[in-house]
C-alpha positions in Angstrom: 161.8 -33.3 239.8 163.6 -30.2 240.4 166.7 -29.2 241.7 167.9 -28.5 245.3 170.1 -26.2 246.7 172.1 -26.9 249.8 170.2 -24.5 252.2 167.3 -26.6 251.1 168.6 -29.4 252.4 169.6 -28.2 255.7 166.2 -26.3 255.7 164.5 -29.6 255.5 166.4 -31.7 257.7 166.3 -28.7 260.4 170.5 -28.0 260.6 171.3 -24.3 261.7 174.3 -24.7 263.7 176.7 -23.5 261.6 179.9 -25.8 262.8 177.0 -29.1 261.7 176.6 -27.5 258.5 180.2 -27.0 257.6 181.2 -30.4 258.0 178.0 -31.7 256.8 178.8 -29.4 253.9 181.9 -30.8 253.0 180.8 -34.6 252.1 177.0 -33.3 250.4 178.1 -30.6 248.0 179.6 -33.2 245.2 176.3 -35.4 245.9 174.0 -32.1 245.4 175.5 -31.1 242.5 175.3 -34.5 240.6 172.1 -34.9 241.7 170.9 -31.7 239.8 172.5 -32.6 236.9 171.0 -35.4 236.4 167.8 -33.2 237.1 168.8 -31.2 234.2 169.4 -33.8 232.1 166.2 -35.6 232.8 164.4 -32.5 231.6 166.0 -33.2 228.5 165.9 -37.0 228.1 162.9 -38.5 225.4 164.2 -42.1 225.5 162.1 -43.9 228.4 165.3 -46.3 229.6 167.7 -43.6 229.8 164.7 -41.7 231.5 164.5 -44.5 234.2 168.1 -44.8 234.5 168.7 -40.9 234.9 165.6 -41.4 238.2 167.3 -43.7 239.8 170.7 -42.3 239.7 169.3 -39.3 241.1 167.2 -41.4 243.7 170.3 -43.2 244.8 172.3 -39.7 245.3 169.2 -38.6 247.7 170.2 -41.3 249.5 173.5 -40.8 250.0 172.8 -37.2 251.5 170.0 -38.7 253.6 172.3 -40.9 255.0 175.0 -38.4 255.5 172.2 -35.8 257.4 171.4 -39.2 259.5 174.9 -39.5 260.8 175.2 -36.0 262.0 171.9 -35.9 263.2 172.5 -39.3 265.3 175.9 -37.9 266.0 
């Protein structure tokens, strides 16, 4: 896994218009940066459990941002 910015996100879920991105902005940028540090910290892990733990902590923050992108892009 590797780390994210936030133009990466809004890359990938096709969001240009700055207004969108600014409020979209506001509720992702805690999420993003968790999620990459547990992205550095699983580069750092040996221990298999906390290994599995640290995945799906980060898989359950790339949820929260997808559903955030959702709502603004169902508006």
């Amino acid at each position: 896994m590797e780390q994210k910015s936030l133009e990466q996100y809004f890359q990938e879920h096709g969001i240009t218009d700055s207004d969108t991105k600014v409020k979209i902005l506001n509720e992702i940028t805690d999420l993003v940066y968790d999620r990459n540090m547990h992205v550095v910290r699983l580069e750092k892990i040996d221990d298999e459990y906390v290994k599995k733990q640290t995945i799906e902590g980060i898989k359950e923050l790339e949820d929260k941002i997808e559903r955030i992108f959702k709502k603004y892009k169902n508006g």
